[in-house]
N, C-alpha and C positions, 0 to 999 in steps of 0.2 A: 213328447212321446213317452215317458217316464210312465210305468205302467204302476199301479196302485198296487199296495202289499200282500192286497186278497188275491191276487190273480196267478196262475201257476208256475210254476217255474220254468217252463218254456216261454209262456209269457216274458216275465221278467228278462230272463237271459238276454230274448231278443232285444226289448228295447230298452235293457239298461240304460244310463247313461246318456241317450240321445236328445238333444236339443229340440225345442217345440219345431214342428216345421213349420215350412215356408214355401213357397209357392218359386219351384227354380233351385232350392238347395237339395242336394245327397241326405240321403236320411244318415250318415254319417260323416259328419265332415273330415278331406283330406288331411292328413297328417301338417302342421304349423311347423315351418324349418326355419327357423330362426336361431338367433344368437341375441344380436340387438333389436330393439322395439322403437318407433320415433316415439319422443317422447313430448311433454307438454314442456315449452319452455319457459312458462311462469312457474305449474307446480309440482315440474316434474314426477315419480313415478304416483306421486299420489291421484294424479288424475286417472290412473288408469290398470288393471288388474297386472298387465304385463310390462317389465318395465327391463329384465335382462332375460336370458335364456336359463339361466340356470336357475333359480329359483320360482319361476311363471314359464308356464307355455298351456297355453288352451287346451292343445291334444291332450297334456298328462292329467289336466283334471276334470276333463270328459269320460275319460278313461277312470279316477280316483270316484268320480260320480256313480260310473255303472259298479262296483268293485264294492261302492259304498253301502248301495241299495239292493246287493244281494247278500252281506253282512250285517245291513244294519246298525253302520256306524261311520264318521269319518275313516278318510281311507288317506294315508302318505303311500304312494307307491316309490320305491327304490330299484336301482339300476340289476336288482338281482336278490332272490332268496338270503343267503349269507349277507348283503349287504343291510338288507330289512333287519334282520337279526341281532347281529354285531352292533348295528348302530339302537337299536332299540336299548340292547343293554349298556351300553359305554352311555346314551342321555340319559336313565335310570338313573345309574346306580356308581355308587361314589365311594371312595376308600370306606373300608371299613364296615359297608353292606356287607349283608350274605343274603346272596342267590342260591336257592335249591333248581337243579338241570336234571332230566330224565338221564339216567345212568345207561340206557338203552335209544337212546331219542338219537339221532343225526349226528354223526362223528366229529363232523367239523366244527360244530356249536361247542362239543365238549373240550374239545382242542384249543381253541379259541379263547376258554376258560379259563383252562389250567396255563396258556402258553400266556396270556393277556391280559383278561381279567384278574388274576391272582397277581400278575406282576406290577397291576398298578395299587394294590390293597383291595380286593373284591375278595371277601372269604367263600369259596367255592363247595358247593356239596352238591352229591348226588344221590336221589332215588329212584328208583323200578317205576316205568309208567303204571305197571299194575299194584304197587303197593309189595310191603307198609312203607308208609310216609312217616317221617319224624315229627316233631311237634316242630309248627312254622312260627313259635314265639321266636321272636328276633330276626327272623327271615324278611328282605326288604321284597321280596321280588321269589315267584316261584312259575319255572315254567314247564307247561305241560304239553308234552306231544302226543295227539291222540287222533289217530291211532298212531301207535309210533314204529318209527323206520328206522331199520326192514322188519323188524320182529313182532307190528302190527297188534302189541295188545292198547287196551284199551284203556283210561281211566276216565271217572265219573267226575266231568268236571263241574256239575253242579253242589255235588258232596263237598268235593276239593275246596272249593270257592265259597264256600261258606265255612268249611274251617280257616281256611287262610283268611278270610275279614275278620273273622274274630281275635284272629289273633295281631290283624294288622297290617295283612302281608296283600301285595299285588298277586296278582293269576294273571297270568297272558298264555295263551295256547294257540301252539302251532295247528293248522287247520291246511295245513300242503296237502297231506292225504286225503283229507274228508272232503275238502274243497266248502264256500259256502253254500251247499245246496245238499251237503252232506249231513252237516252242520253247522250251528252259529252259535260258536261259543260266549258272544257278549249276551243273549237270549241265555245263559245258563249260567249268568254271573260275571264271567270273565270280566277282568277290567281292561286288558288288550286282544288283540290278534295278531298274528304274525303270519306270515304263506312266503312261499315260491311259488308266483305265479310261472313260472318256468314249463310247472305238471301237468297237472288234468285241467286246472281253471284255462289256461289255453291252449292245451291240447296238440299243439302242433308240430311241437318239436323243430322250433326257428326262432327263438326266443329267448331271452335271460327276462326275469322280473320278478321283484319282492312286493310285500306291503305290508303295512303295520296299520289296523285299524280299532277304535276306539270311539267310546260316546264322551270321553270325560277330555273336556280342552287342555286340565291341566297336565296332563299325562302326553297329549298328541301334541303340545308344542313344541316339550323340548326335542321331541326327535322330528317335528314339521324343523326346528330349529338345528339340531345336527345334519339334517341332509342338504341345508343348504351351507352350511360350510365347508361340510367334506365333499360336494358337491356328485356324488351317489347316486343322482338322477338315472332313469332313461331314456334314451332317446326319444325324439318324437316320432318317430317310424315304427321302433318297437312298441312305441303307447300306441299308435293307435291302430296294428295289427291284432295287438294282445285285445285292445276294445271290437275289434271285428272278428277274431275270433269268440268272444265270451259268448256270442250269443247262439252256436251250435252244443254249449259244455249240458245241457240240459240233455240234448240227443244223445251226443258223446258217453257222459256217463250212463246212463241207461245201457247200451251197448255194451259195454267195459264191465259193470256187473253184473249184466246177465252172464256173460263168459266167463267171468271170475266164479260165480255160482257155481256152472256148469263145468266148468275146469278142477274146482271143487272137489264135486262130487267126484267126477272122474277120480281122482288124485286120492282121494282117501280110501278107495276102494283096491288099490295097488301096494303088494305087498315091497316093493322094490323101491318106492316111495317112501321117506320120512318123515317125522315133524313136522306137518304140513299145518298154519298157519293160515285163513281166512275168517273173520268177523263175524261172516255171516252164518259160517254152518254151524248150528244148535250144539253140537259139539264142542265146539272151540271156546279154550276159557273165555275167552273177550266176549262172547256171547252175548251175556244175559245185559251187561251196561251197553254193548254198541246195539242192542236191540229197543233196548226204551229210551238211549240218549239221539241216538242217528238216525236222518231220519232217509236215506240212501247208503247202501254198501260201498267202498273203492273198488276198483278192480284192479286192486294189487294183490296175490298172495305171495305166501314163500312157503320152501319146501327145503329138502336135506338128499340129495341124492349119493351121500356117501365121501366123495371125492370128487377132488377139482376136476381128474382125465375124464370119468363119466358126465360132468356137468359140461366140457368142450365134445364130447362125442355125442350128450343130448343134442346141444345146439348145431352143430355141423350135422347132425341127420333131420334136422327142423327145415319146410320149408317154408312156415310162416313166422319162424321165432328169430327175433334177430338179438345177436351178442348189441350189448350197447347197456351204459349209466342214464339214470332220470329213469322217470313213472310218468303215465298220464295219456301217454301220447297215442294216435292212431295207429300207430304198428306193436304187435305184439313181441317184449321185450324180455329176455334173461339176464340179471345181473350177478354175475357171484362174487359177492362182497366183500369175501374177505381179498380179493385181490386189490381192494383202495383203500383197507386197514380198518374196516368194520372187524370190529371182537366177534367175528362167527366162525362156524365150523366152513373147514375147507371145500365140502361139498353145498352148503348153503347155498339157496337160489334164491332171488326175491323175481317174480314174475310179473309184470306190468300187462294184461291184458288190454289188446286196442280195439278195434270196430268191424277185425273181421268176422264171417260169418260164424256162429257158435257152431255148428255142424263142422266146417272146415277145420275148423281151430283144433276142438277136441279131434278129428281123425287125422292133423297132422301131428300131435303131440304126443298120442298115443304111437305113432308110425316110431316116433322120433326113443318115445321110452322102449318100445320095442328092439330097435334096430340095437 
Protein backbone atom coordinates (compact mmCIF):
# COMPACT_ATOMS: atom_id res chain seq x y z
CA UNK A 1 0.00 0.00 0.00
CA UNK A 2 3.20 2.16 -0.08
CA UNK A 3 2.12 5.09 -2.18
CA UNK A 4 4.82 6.24 -4.88
CA UNK A 5 7.01 9.51 -4.50
CA UNK A 6 4.97 11.59 -6.99
CA UNK A 7 1.75 11.34 -5.03
CA UNK A 8 0.90 14.25 -2.37
CA UNK A 9 1.55 14.41 0.85
CA UNK A 10 -1.61 13.43 2.29
CA UNK A 11 -1.18 10.62 0.02
CA UNK A 12 1.96 9.57 1.53
CA UNK A 13 1.24 10.28 5.25
CA UNK A 14 -1.70 7.93 4.86
CA UNK A 15 -0.19 5.09 3.56
CA UNK A 16 3.27 5.41 4.70
CA UNK A 17 4.65 2.36 5.78
CA UNK A 18 1.79 0.00 5.34
CA UNK A 19 2.27 -3.51 4.25
CA UNK A 20 0.66 -4.78 0.88
CA UNK A 21 -2.79 -5.95 1.82
CA UNK A 22 -4.48 -8.92 2.14
CA UNK A 23 -7.79 -10.14 2.07
CA UNK A 24 -8.74 -10.43 6.21
CA UNK A 25 -5.82 -8.25 7.48
CA UNK A 26 -6.03 -4.26 9.26
CA UNK A 27 -4.63 -1.92 6.92
CA UNK A 28 -2.37 -1.42 9.83
CA UNK A 29 -1.25 -4.21 11.70
CA UNK A 30 -1.68 -4.42 15.62
CA UNK A 31 1.11 -3.47 17.74
CA UNK A 32 3.82 -7.07 18.10
CA UNK A 33 4.40 -7.39 22.07
CA UNK A 34 7.02 -9.45 22.41
CA UNK A 35 10.17 -9.84 24.35
CA UNK A 36 11.32 -13.36 22.90
CA UNK A 37 10.65 -14.77 19.35
CA UNK A 38 10.63 -18.86 18.76
CA UNK A 39 13.41 -19.32 17.24
CA UNK A 40 14.90 -21.99 14.50
CA UNK A 41 16.55 -24.56 16.32
CA UNK A 42 19.19 -25.63 13.62
CA UNK A 43 19.90 -21.77 12.58
CA UNK A 44 18.71 -19.90 15.04
CA UNK A 45 18.10 -16.05 14.58
CA UNK A 46 19.40 -16.21 11.15
CA UNK A 47 16.39 -18.00 9.92
CA UNK A 48 14.38 -15.17 10.66
CA UNK A 49 14.19 -11.08 10.82
CA UNK A 50 13.16 -11.27 14.62
CA UNK A 51 15.03 -13.19 16.89
CA UNK A 52 14.97 -10.94 20.58
CA UNK A 53 12.86 -7.95 21.36
CA UNK A 54 15.17 -5.42 21.59
CA UNK A 55 16.87 -5.23 18.79
CA UNK A 56 13.78 -6.72 16.06
CA UNK A 57 10.10 -6.07 16.48
CA UNK A 58 8.00 -5.73 13.21
CA UNK A 59 5.90 -2.87 14.66
CA UNK A 60 9.19 -0.58 15.04
CA UNK A 61 10.09 -1.08 11.51
CA UNK A 62 6.76 -0.61 9.95
CA UNK A 63 6.82 2.38 11.62
CA UNK A 64 11.02 3.14 10.50
CA UNK A 65 9.38 2.22 6.96
CA UNK A 66 6.66 5.01 6.88
CA UNK A 67 9.25 7.65 8.69
CA UNK A 68 11.61 6.56 5.93
CA UNK A 69 9.53 7.20 2.80
CA UNK A 70 8.54 10.67 3.93
CA UNK A 71 12.29 11.47 4.46
CA UNK A 72 13.70 9.69 2.03
CA UNK A 73 16.05 7.79 3.65
CA UNK A 74 16.72 4.76 6.09
CA UNK A 75 15.21 5.57 9.37
CA UNK A 76 16.52 4.14 13.28
CA UNK A 77 13.78 5.26 15.46
CA UNK A 78 14.89 5.78 19.33
CA UNK A 79 12.92 5.54 22.61
CA UNK A 80 12.78 9.53 22.33
CA UNK A 81 14.25 12.89 20.75
CA UNK A 82 17.40 13.35 23.11
CA UNK A 83 17.91 9.69 22.84
CA UNK A 84 18.10 9.95 18.73
CA UNK A 85 20.56 12.67 19.36
CA UNK A 86 22.86 11.80 22.13
CA UNK A 87 23.19 8.48 20.62
CA UNK A 88 23.90 9.83 17.14
CA UNK A 89 26.74 11.84 18.47
CA UNK A 90 28.44 9.44 21.08
CA UNK A 91 28.43 6.59 17.54
CA UNK A 92 29.96 9.49 15.50
CA UNK A 93 32.28 10.89 17.10
CA UNK A 94 35.48 9.93 18.93
CA UNK A 95 38.00 11.67 21.32
CA UNK A 96 39.54 14.26 19.73
CA UNK A 97 36.76 15.18 17.05
CA UNK A 98 35.10 18.50 16.89
CA UNK A 99 31.64 18.93 16.48
CA UNK A 100 30.13 22.42 15.61
CA UNK A 101 26.21 22.56 17.69
CA UNK A 102 23.74 25.58 17.04
CA UNK A 103 24.71 28.02 19.88
CA UNK A 104 20.79 28.71 19.87
CA UNK A 105 19.36 25.06 18.80
CA UNK A 106 17.85 22.82 21.91
CA UNK A 107 19.38 23.25 25.39
CA UNK A 108 19.70 20.05 26.26
CA UNK A 109 21.81 18.97 23.22
CA UNK A 110 24.19 21.85 24.24
CA UNK A 111 24.26 20.50 27.83
CA UNK A 112 24.85 17.30 26.96
CA UNK A 113 28.03 18.68 25.06
CA UNK A 114 29.73 20.56 27.23
CA UNK A 115 28.57 18.07 30.35
CA UNK A 116 29.53 14.69 28.20
CA UNK A 117 30.81 15.09 25.00
CA UNK A 118 33.78 17.29 26.11
CA UNK A 119 34.39 15.10 29.18
CA UNK A 120 35.20 12.09 27.14
CA UNK A 121 37.60 14.32 24.58
CA UNK A 122 34.89 15.78 21.95
CA UNK A 123 36.24 19.43 21.23
CA UNK A 124 32.94 21.32 21.45
CA UNK A 125 32.00 24.60 19.60
CA UNK A 126 29.18 26.50 18.87
CA UNK A 127 27.47 28.77 16.19
CA UNK A 128 24.21 30.95 15.52
CA UNK A 129 21.67 28.89 13.30
CA UNK A 130 21.69 32.00 11.31
CA UNK A 131 25.36 32.52 10.71
CA UNK A 132 28.57 33.34 10.60
CA UNK A 133 29.82 29.97 10.62
CA UNK A 134 33.58 29.42 11.17
CA UNK A 135 35.64 27.57 8.75
CA UNK A 136 34.47 23.58 9.23
CA UNK A 137 38.20 22.61 8.26
CA UNK A 138 38.81 20.00 11.04
CA UNK A 139 35.32 19.77 12.01
CA UNK A 140 34.13 15.89 12.09
CA UNK A 141 30.45 16.41 12.42
CA UNK A 142 28.26 19.78 12.21
CA UNK A 143 24.89 20.02 13.39
CA UNK A 144 22.19 22.21 12.17
CA UNK A 145 18.85 23.02 13.72
CA UNK A 146 16.50 24.54 11.39
CA UNK A 147 14.44 26.12 12.07
CA UNK A 148 15.81 26.34 15.49
CA UNK A 149 14.17 26.13 18.96
CA UNK A 150 12.47 28.35 20.27
CA UNK A 151 14.11 31.37 18.44
CA UNK A 152 13.12 29.83 14.98
CA UNK A 153 15.79 31.21 12.59
CA UNK A 154 16.57 29.66 9.89
CA UNK A 155 19.87 28.30 8.15
CA UNK A 156 20.51 27.35 4.45
CA UNK A 157 21.21 23.92 4.61
CA UNK A 158 22.08 23.42 1.17
CA UNK A 159 24.86 26.21 1.39
CA UNK A 160 25.90 24.79 4.78
CA UNK A 161 26.41 21.34 3.13
CA UNK A 162 28.36 22.06 0.58
CA UNK A 163 30.87 23.92 2.41
CA UNK A 164 31.07 21.35 5.02
CA UNK A 165 31.99 18.51 2.15
CA UNK A 166 34.39 20.32 1.02
CA UNK A 167 36.04 20.72 3.70
CA UNK A 168 35.28 17.23 5.06
CA UNK A 169 32.92 17.61 7.59
CA UNK A 170 29.35 15.66 8.11
CA UNK A 171 25.91 17.84 8.24
CA UNK A 172 23.05 16.22 10.05
CA UNK A 173 20.09 18.50 10.69
CA UNK A 174 17.50 18.42 13.13
CA UNK A 175 14.19 18.56 11.19
CA UNK A 176 11.73 18.42 14.81
CA UNK A 177 10.34 21.75 13.82
CA UNK A 178 10.03 21.46 10.09
CA UNK A 179 8.86 17.81 10.41
CA UNK A 180 9.50 15.88 6.83
CA UNK A 181 6.90 17.44 4.97
CA UNK A 182 8.35 20.66 5.97
CA UNK A 183 11.47 19.70 4.75
CA UNK A 184 14.01 17.05 3.85
CA UNK A 185 17.20 17.76 4.65
CA UNK A 186 19.10 14.61 2.95
CA UNK A 187 17.18 16.11 -0.67
CA UNK A 188 19.45 19.39 0.31
CA UNK A 189 22.69 17.44 1.12
CA UNK A 190 22.43 16.45 4.55
CA UNK A 191 24.25 13.39 5.31
CA UNK A 192 21.98 12.66 8.46
CA UNK A 193 18.63 13.53 10.07
CA UNK A 194 17.70 13.62 13.50
CA UNK A 195 13.75 14.64 14.98
CA UNK A 196 11.64 14.13 17.96
CA UNK A 197 9.07 12.47 16.78
CA UNK A 198 7.39 13.45 20.22
CA UNK A 199 5.98 17.02 17.93
CA UNK A 200 4.15 17.70 15.01
CA UNK A 201 5.37 14.33 13.09
CA UNK A 202 2.77 12.69 15.70
CA UNK A 203 0.93 15.26 16.91
CA UNK A 204 -0.64 13.88 19.70
CA UNK A 205 0.71 14.70 22.77
CA UNK A 206 1.00 10.75 24.20
CA UNK A 207 4.12 9.94 23.06
CA UNK A 208 8.04 10.06 23.62
CA UNK A 209 10.02 9.14 20.09
CA UNK A 210 13.35 10.02 18.15
CA UNK A 211 14.84 9.03 14.78
CA UNK A 212 18.00 9.29 13.12
CA UNK A 213 17.72 8.86 9.24
CA UNK A 214 20.17 8.54 6.38
CA UNK A 215 20.98 7.27 2.84
CA UNK A 216 24.64 6.42 3.62
CA UNK A 217 24.81 2.53 5.51
CA UNK A 218 28.18 3.58 6.75
CA UNK A 219 27.10 6.30 8.90
CA UNK A 220 23.29 4.44 9.91
CA UNK A 221 25.01 1.46 11.31
CA UNK A 222 27.07 2.52 13.94
CA UNK A 223 24.10 4.24 15.53
CA UNK A 224 21.50 1.04 14.01
CA UNK A 225 24.66 -0.46 16.22
CA UNK A 226 24.46 1.92 19.38
CA UNK A 227 20.79 1.54 19.88
CA UNK A 228 21.01 -1.83 20.32
CA UNK A 229 23.29 -1.89 22.98
CA UNK A 230 22.22 0.79 24.95
CA UNK A 231 18.99 -0.58 24.31
CA UNK A 232 16.97 3.05 23.46
CA UNK A 233 14.38 1.38 21.76
CA UNK A 234 10.52 2.22 21.73
CA UNK A 235 8.06 0.37 22.59
CA UNK A 236 5.93 -1.51 20.43
CA UNK A 237 2.65 0.31 21.49
CA UNK A 238 4.34 3.65 21.10
CA UNK A 239 5.63 2.45 17.47
CA UNK A 240 2.74 1.76 16.30
CA UNK A 241 0.45 4.67 17.78
CA UNK A 242 3.18 7.20 16.46
CA UNK A 243 2.67 4.95 12.90
CA UNK A 244 -1.12 5.59 13.23
CA UNK A 245 -0.85 8.80 14.07
CA UNK A 246 1.57 9.94 10.97
CA UNK A 247 -0.90 9.61 8.62
CA UNK A 248 -3.27 12.78 9.90
CA UNK A 249 0.45 15.12 10.32
CA UNK A 250 -0.54 16.25 6.46
CA UNK A 251 -3.95 17.64 7.91
CA UNK A 252 -2.54 18.47 11.08
CA UNK A 253 0.08 20.65 9.87
CA UNK A 254 -1.85 22.50 7.36
CA UNK A 255 -4.05 23.69 10.35
CA UNK A 256 -1.17 24.57 12.66
CA UNK A 257 0.18 27.11 9.99
CA UNK A 258 -2.51 28.52 8.80
CA UNK A 259 -3.12 29.76 12.57
CA UNK A 260 0.54 30.40 13.00
CA UNK A 261 0.12 32.68 9.88
CA UNK A 262 -2.88 34.18 11.18
CA UNK A 263 -1.68 34.50 14.82
CA UNK A 264 1.14 36.35 13.01
CA UNK A 265 -0.19 38.73 11.58
CA UNK A 266 -2.31 39.43 14.55
CA UNK A 267 0.76 39.75 16.83
CA UNK A 268 2.75 42.02 14.82
CA UNK A 269 0.29 44.47 14.46
CA UNK A 270 0.24 44.88 18.64
CA UNK A 271 2.14 47.47 20.08
CA UNK A 272 2.24 45.48 23.51
CA UNK A 273 3.75 42.61 21.61
CA UNK A 274 7.51 42.09 21.10
CA UNK A 275 10.21 40.29 19.15
CA UNK A 276 7.76 38.23 17.53
CA UNK A 277 9.35 35.56 15.61
CA UNK A 278 7.52 33.34 12.73
CA UNK A 279 9.30 32.15 9.26
CA UNK A 280 6.85 32.76 7.42
CA UNK A 281 5.96 36.62 7.50
CA UNK A 282 7.99 38.47 4.66
CA UNK A 283 9.32 40.27 7.48
CA UNK A 284 11.07 38.08 9.56
CA UNK A 285 14.85 37.65 8.95
CA UNK A 286 14.47 33.75 8.39
CA UNK A 287 12.39 34.69 5.55
CA UNK A 288 13.92 34.72 2.49
CA UNK A 289 16.04 30.98 3.16
CA UNK A 290 12.87 29.31 4.98
CA UNK A 291 10.84 30.67 1.85
CA UNK A 292 13.04 29.00 -1.04
CA UNK A 293 14.43 26.01 1.32
CA UNK A 294 10.66 24.88 3.10
CA UNK A 295 8.43 23.74 1.46
CA UNK A 296 5.46 24.24 4.57
CA UNK A 297 5.70 26.81 7.55
CA UNK A 298 5.55 25.23 11.47
CA UNK A 299 3.16 26.52 13.46
CA UNK A 300 5.30 27.45 16.23
CA UNK A 301 5.99 31.14 16.77
CA UNK A 302 7.42 33.10 19.68
CA UNK A 303 7.11 36.48 21.07
CA UNK A 304 8.43 38.78 24.13
CA UNK A 305 5.64 39.85 26.33
CA UNK A 306 7.91 41.84 28.64
CA UNK A 307 7.90 39.56 31.79
CA UNK A 308 7.30 36.23 33.28
CA UNK A 309 3.81 37.89 35.60
CA UNK A 310 2.27 39.10 32.15
CA UNK A 311 3.22 35.85 30.19
CA UNK A 312 1.15 33.78 33.58
CA UNK A 313 -1.66 36.45 33.31
CA UNK A 314 -1.81 36.03 29.32
CA UNK A 315 -2.19 32.41 29.89
CA UNK A 316 -4.60 32.23 32.91
CA UNK A 317 -7.03 34.84 30.76
CA UNK A 318 -6.63 32.15 27.62
CA UNK A 319 -9.31 29.89 27.08
CA UNK A 320 -7.74 27.94 24.34
CA UNK A 321 -3.98 28.46 25.40
CA UNK A 322 -2.77 25.89 27.57
CA UNK A 323 0.62 26.44 30.02
CA UNK A 324 2.48 23.09 28.92
CA UNK A 325 6.54 22.16 27.28
CA UNK A 326 6.62 20.39 23.68
CA UNK A 327 5.26 21.83 20.05
CA UNK A 328 3.20 20.14 17.55
CA UNK A 329 0.43 19.01 19.33
CA UNK A 330 -3.46 19.44 18.85
CA UNK A 331 -3.99 21.97 21.56
CA UNK A 332 -2.79 25.37 21.43
CA UNK A 333 0.35 25.82 23.71
CA UNK A 334 2.50 28.61 25.70
CA UNK A 335 5.87 27.93 26.77
CA UNK A 336 8.16 30.53 28.62
CA UNK A 337 11.33 29.11 28.35
CA UNK A 338 13.36 30.54 30.30
CA UNK A 339 11.73 28.83 33.29
CA UNK A 340 13.54 25.18 32.01
CA UNK A 341 16.87 27.28 31.53
CA UNK A 342 16.64 28.33 27.71
CA UNK A 343 19.10 31.63 27.63
CA UNK A 344 15.99 33.86 26.89
CA UNK A 345 14.34 36.77 28.15
CA UNK A 346 12.10 36.31 30.98
CA UNK A 347 9.07 37.39 29.28
CA UNK A 348 9.85 35.15 26.14
CA UNK A 349 6.97 32.96 24.74
CA UNK A 350 7.38 30.15 22.30
CA UNK A 351 3.61 29.48 21.06
CA UNK A 352 2.81 25.97 19.62
CA UNK A 353 -0.36 26.65 17.61
CA UNK A 354 -2.74 23.34 17.37
CA UNK A 355 -6.02 22.66 15.15
CA UNK A 356 -8.38 24.76 16.62
CA UNK A 357 -10.52 26.90 14.72
CA UNK A 358 -8.24 30.10 13.30
CA UNK A 359 -11.33 32.48 13.99
CA UNK A 360 -11.52 31.24 17.65
CA UNK A 361 -8.03 31.13 18.38
CA UNK A 362 -7.18 34.54 17.22
CA UNK A 363 -10.50 36.06 19.38
CA UNK A 364 -9.44 34.15 22.33
CA UNK A 365 -5.80 35.42 22.23
CA UNK A 366 -6.63 38.74 21.63
CA UNK A 367 -9.30 38.42 24.71
CA UNK A 368 -6.43 37.03 26.57
CA UNK A 369 -3.65 40.10 25.43
CA UNK A 370 -6.34 42.44 26.27
CA UNK A 371 -7.49 41.23 29.71
Amino acid sequence: MNAPTNDGDGTRCVRAGLPEPAPGDPFLPGPVLAAPYHLDPWRGPAASPNGYGRPDNPTRRLLEAAIGELEGGDVRVFASGQAAITGLLLALLRPGDTVLLPADGYFPVRTFATDTLAGIGVRVRFAPTAGPYPSFGGVRLVLLETPANPGLDVADVAALARDAHAAGTLVAVDNTTATPLGQRPLDLGADLVVASGTKALTGHSDLLLGYVASRTPELLDPVTAWRTVTGAVPGAFDAWLAHRSLATLDLRLARQSANAEALARLLAGRPDVTGLRWPGLPGDPAYPVAAAQMRRLPGVLSFDLGDAERVGRFVDAARLVAAATSFGGLHTTADRRAQWGDDTAPGFVRLSCGVEDTADLLADVTTALDA
